[in-house]
NULUMLUM-344559 format. One record per residue (C-alpha): x, y, z. Coordinates in steps of 0.001 Angstrom, whole numbers, plus 524288, in hexadecimal, padded with zeros to 5 digits. Last residue first. Layout:
BEGIN
XYZ/...
***
This chain:
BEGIN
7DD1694A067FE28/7D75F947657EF61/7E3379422A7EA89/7E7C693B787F7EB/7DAE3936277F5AF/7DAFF92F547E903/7E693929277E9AB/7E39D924067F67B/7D6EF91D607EE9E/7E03A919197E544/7E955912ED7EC22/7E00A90BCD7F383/7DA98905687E7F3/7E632901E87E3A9/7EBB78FC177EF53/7DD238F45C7F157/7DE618F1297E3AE/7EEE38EC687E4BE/7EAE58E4527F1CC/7DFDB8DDE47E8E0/7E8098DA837DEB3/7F4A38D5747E6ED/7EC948CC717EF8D/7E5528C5A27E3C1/7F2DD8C60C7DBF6/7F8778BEAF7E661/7EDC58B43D7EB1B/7EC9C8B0DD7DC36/7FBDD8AD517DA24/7FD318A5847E651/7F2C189ABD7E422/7F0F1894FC7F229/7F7CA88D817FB33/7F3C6894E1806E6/80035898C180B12/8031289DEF7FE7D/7F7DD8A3FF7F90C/7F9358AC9F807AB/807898AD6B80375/804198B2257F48A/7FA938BC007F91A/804258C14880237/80E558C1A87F860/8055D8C9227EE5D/7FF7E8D1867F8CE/80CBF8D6307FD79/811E48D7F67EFAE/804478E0B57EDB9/807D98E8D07F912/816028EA2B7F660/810A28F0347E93C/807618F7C87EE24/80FF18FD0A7FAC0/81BA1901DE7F05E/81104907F87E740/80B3E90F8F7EF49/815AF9149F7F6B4/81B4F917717EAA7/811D691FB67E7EB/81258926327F359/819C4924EA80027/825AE920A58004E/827249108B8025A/82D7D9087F80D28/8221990A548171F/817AB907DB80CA2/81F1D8FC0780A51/81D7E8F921817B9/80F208FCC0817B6/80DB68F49D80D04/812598E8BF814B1/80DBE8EB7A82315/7FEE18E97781DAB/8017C8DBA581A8C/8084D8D8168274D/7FE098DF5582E12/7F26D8D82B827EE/7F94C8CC1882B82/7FAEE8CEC583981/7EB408D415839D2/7E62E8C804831E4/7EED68BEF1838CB/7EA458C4A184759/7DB208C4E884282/7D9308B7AA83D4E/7E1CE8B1DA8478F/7D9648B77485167/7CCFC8B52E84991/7CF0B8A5D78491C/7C2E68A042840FE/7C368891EE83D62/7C57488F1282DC8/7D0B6885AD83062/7CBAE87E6783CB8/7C03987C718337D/7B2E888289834FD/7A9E587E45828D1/79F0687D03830C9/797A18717E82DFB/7A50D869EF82BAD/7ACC887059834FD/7A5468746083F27/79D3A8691C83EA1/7A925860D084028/7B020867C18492B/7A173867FC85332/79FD6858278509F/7AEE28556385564/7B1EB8479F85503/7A50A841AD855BC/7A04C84A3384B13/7AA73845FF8424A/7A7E98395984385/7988683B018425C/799928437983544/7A2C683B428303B/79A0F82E3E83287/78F00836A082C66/7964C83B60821F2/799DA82CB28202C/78BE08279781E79/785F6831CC81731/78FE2831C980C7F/7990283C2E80C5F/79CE38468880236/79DF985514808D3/78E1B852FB80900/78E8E847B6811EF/7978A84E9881B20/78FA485BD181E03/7840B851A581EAD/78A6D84AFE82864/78E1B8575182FAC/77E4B85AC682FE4/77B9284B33833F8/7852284C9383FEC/7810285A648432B/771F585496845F8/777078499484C89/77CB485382854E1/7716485C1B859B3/772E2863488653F/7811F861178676D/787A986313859E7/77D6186EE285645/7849687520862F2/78F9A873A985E04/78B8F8795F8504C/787758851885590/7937F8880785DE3/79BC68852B851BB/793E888E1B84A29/7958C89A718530A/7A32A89692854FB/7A592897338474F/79EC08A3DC846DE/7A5538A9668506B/7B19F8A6A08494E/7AD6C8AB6583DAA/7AAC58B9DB8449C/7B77E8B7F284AB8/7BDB98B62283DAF/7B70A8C544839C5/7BA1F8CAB184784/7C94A8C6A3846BD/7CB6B8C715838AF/7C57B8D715839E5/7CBE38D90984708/7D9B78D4058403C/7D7EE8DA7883346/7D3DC8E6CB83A2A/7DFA68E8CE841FC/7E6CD8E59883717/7E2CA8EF3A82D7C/7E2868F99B838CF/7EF788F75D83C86/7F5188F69282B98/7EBB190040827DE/7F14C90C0C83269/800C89073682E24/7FCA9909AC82125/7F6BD9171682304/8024991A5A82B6E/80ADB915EE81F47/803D99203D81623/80358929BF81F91/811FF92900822C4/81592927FA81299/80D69933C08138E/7FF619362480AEA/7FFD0935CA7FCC8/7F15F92FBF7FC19/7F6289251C7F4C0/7FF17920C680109/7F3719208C808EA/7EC6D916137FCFB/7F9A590E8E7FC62/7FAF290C9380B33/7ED4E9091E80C11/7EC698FED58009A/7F9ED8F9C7806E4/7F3D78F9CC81481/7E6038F1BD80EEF/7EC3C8E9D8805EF/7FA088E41F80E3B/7F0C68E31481AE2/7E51E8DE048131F/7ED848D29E80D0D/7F5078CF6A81892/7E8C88CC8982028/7E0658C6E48164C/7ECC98BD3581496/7EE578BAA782367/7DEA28B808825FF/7DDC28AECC81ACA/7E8BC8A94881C0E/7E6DC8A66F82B6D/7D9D889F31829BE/7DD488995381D19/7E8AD8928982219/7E39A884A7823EF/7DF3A88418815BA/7ED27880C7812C4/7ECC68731181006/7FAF986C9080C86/7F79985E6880BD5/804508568580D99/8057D84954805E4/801AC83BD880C0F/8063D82F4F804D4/7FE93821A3807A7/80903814DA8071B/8053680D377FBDE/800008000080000/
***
């Protein structure tokens, strides 16, 4: 008998929790401060205004990306609780009830009557409530809310991103060349930062960076324009 192999299964799913949260983070900070910086700088205000004005969107940009992750996952949170209360006490008051309802979840995934049944009971036995949750529910270990971590990677990611154009900002006169020196770092940032989060999640590369660097160069633009417009008319 031919001796079984086993090869490594590389699943990255696991991540999406933190991905998500550290990519939106590093995205806005790096979009939101550059737009800003370029928009001030538009306005031919002082290389001091201009990196004030940063300095103001980077705090406030991640002081609201961390209460904003923090009550928005709460708010799932709740909800999971809400649900898992509920369907605990479904579990004691009417079990054979839940039995046939997670059977039926079973039976229409592909199994005949007789095994989703004997599944159904097995798994119940071992842990009815994880069950439920997970195949009623759809809440996995992996999709679970965590606002805490939510809101601390989205705020220390958000600053990361926002510290880059402001640097370049830092390390460029003011003016035009201002503007150009923290658009272009800006949309190198985005690139690489799209490519990373494509990275660690195994993903296509190529889309993930020009998606990032298209919209960070529209929200640049756009910015640019409005300052544009009034440091003309101020």
């Amino acid at each position: 008998m031919a001796e079984s192999k086993t090869h490594p299964e590389r699943h990255l799913v696991h991540r999406i929790g933190w991905l998500r949260a550290a990519v939106l983070g590093a995205n806005d900070g790096i979009v939101s401060t550059a737009s800003l910086i370029v928009g001030v700088a538009a306005a031919a205000s002082s290389k001091s205004e201009v990196l004030l004005a940063g300095l103001a969107g980077l705090v406030a940009g991640a002081m609201s990306m961390a209460a904003g992750e923090y009550v928005s996952v709460s708010s799932q949170a709740d909800t999971e609780s809400a649900d898992l209360a509920r369907e605990r006490a479904e579990l004691e008051s009417d079990p054979i009830f839940e039995h046939r309802e997670l059977a039926t979840i079973y039976r229409k995934r592909g199994l005949d009557q007789a095994t989703a049944d004997e599944v159904a009971r097995q798994l119940m036995a071992h842990d009815a409530l994880g069950a439920h949750a997970r195949d009623e529910l759809s809440i996995t270990q992996i999709t679970t809310a965590r606002p805490v971590q939510a809101a601390f990677t989205s705020a220390a990611t958000f600053t990361s991103g926002a510290a880059l154009p402001l640097l370049a900002a830092w390390l460029s006169p003011v003016g035009h060349k201002m503007i150009v020196a923290v658009a272009v770092a800006s949309l190198l940032f985005l690139a690489l930062l799209g490519a990373i989060g494509a990275r660690a999640g195994n993903a296509p590369i190529m889309r993930a960076l020009v998606r990032g660097a298209f919209w960070g160069a529209f929200a640049m633009a756009v910015t640019a324009a409005i300052g544009a417009l009034v440091g003309t008319s101020v």
